[in-house]
N, C-alpha and C positions, 0 to 999 in steps of 0.2 A: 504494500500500500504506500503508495507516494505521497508528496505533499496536494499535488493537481488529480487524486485517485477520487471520482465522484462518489466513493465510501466513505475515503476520508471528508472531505466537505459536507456529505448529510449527516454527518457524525458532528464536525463540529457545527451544524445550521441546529443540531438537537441540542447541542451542548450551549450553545449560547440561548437556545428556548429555556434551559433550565437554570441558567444565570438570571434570566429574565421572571423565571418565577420565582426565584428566591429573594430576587431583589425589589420588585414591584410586591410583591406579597406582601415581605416582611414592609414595604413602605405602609401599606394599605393597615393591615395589625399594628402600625405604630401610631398611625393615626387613628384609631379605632381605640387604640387603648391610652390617651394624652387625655382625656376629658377627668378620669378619674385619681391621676396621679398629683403630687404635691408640688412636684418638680419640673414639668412638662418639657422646659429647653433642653434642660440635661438628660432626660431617657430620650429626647427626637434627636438631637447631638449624639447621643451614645449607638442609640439603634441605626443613626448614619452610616459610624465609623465602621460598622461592622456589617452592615448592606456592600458600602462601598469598597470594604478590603474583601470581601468575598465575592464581590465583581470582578476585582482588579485580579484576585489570583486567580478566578478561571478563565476572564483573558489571557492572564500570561500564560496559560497552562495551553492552551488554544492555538496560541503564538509559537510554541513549541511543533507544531504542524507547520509551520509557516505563514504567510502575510492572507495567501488566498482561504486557509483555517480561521482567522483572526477573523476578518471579513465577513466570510460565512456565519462567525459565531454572533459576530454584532447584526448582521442581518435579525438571527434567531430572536436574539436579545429584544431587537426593535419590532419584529412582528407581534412578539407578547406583550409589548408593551402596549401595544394599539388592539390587541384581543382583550385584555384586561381591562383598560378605558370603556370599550363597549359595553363588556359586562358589568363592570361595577360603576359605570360612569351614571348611571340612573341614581344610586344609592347618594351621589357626589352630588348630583343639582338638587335631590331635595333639600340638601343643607342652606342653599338662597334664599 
């Protein structure tokens, strides 16, 4: 399996779908869970740092396939991201 092998890039197109739900998720459960907390900057600031370094290592880990891997993976990334808006984006404007 090479870096340009159409196994390898629907692997990483899956692998960046799964960055994308760890990372939009855990945004949506962060925000879901700040109404009842004491401290609310510092758990949205904390559950950032830990969103974002567990994006950034399964980029780099991605990137370890190469640049067309990378790509692939932030594809995946970004179509969950706009699957998730769909879905939970009703629950978002009854907030207005």
């Amino acid at each position: 399996m090479g870096p340009t092998d159409p196994a390898s890039l629907a692997l990483a197109l899956g692998w960046g779908g799964l960055i994308g739900v760890v990372y939009f998720g855990g945004l949506w459960l962060s925000l879901r869970g700040l109404a009842g907390r004491a401290r609310p900057r510092a758990a949205f600031a904390a559950a950032y740092v830990v969103r974002l370094s567990l994006a950034l290592a399964g980029f780099w880990s991605a990137l370890a396939l190469g640049p067309l891997a990378l790509a692939a993976s932030m594809v995946g990334f970004v179509a969950v991201r706009g699957v998730m808006v769909r879905r939970l984006g009703a629950g978002v404007r009854a907030w207005k």
